[in-house]
N, C-alpha and C positions, 0 to 999 in steps of 0.2 A: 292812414294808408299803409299795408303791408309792403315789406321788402324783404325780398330772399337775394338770395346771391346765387349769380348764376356760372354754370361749370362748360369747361369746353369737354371733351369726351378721353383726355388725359387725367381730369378730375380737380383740374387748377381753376381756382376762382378766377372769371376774367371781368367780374363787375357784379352789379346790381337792378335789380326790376324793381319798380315800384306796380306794385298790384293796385284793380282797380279795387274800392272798398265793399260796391255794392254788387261781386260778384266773389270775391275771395276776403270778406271782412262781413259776414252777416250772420246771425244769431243760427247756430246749430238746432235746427227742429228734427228731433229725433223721432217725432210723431210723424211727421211728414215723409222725412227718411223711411221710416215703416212704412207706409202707405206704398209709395212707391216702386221698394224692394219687391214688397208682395205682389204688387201687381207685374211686375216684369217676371217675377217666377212663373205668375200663374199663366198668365201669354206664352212659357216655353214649353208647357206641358202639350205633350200628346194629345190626352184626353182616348187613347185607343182601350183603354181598361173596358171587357165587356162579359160579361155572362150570362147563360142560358136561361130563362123563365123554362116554368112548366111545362110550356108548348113550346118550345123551341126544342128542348132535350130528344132525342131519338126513341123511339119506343113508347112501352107503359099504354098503349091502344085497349088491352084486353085487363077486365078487371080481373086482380089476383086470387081472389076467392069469392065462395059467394056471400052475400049479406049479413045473410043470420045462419046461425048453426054450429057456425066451425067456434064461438068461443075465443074467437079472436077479433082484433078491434077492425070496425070496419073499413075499405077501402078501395078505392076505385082505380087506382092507377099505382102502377109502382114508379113512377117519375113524381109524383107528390113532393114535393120540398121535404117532408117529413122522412122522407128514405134515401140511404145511399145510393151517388148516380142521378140521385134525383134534381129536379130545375131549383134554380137560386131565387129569392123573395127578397125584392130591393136592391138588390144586386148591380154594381155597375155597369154604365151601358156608354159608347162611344156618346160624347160632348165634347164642346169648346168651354176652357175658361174663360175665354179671354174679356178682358173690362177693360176701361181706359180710364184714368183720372185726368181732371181739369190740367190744361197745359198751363198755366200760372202756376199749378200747384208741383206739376214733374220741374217746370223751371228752378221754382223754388229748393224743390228736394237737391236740384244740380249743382246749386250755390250752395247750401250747408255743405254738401259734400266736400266740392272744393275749398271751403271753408276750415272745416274739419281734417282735411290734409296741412295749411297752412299753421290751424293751432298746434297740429302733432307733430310741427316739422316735417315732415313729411311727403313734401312738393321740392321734387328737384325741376330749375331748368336746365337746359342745354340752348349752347349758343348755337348750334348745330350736330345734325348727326347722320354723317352719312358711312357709309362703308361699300367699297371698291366691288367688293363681290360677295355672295353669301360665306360669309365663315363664321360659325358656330363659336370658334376662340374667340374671332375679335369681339364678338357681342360680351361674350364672356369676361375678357382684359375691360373695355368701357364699363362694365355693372360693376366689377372689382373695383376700379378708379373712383366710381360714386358711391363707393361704402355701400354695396346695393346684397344683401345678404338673403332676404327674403323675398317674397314678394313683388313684382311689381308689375305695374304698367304704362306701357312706353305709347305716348300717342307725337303723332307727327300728325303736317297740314295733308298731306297727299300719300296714298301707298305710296311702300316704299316695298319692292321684291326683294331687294336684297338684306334689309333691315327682317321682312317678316320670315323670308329663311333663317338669316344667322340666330332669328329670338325663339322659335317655334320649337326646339330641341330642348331647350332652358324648363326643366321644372319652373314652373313658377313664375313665368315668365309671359306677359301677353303683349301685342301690338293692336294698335288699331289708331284708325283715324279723327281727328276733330268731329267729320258728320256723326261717327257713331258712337261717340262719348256719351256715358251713361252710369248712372247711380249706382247700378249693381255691381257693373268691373270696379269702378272707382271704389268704394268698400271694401270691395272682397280681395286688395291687394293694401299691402301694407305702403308701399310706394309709389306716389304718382310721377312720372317722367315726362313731363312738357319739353319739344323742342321751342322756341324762341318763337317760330314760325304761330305753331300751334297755340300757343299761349294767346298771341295778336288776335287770332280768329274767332278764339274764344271772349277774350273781351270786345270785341266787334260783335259778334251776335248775341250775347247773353249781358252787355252791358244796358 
């Protein structure tokens, strides 16, 4: 069973968590991870990419020369694919990406992740974190306290307004909640920040 040490928001150890095994102790599947990632990319996409076909393009009604005679190659339209101005052949057209993989299998990818924060170090808790009013500094003095230099992501159990003000100026910097914990933030930040709260709720549903 994992134990990290957990910090108050001055940066002082004020104890220890025991983690649960079979949600921050489970074999790192990088395959799975893949899967995953990709799929929550391809759910963010637009999909608005679109281009004209032949018949769509403006113009080109009247043939440009006639048939035979003139020595030049023949053609009916000057909107042709073949000419500048002219409609696109295959071309993209507004879609959805979007797919969904098996919920055993996103489960899955949710634990390597947090997994993979605990073998890199890389999972601070807090025993709490609140802040009086939005200020930009204090967030800034707490992430210096936890040796917090790059990256990271701070999740608490319930928005917090004034937590998502003081982080949202932070290069680097992201907030969000338990319900919306997820593979791709967790990765793409070098730091995970559990409040004490957050942690509980995550091993309550994911245990």
């Amino acid at each position: 069973m994992p134990k990290v040490a957990m910090y108050n928001i001055k940066g002082e150890e004020v104890g220890e968590v025991m983690l649960t095994d079979s949600i921050f102790n489970v074999p790192v599947r990088t395959d799975i991870l893949h899967q995953v990632v990709t799929m929550q990319l391809a759910n963010k996409r637009r999909g608005t990419a679109s281009t004209k076909t032949r018949a769509e393009v403006r113009g080109g009604g009247r043939k440009p020369w006639r048939q035979k005679g003139t020595g030049r190659a023949r053609h009916g339209s000057i909107r042709s694919p073949l000419w500048p101005g002219g409609g696109v052949v295959f071309g993209p057209k507004p879609r959805s990406y979007k797919y969904t993989v098996p919920k055993k299998v996103k489960r899955l990818a949710l634990k390597s992740a947090l997994s993979s924060k605990v073998i890199d170090s890389d999972l601070l808790i807090l025993d709490q974190l609140t802040i009086d009013s939005p200020k930009t500094k204090k967030m800034i003095d707490i992430l210096s306290n936890l040796n917090v230099e790059k990256k990271a992501l701070i999740v608490t159990l319930n928005r917090d307004e004034n937590i998502e003000k003081s982080a949202r100026n932070i290069p680097g910097i992201t907030t969000t909640v338990v319900g919306n914990l997820n593979v791709y933030d967790i990765l793409r930040h070098d730091k995970l920040i559990l409040t004490k709260e957050a942690l509980d709720r995550v091993e309550e549903v994911y245990v």
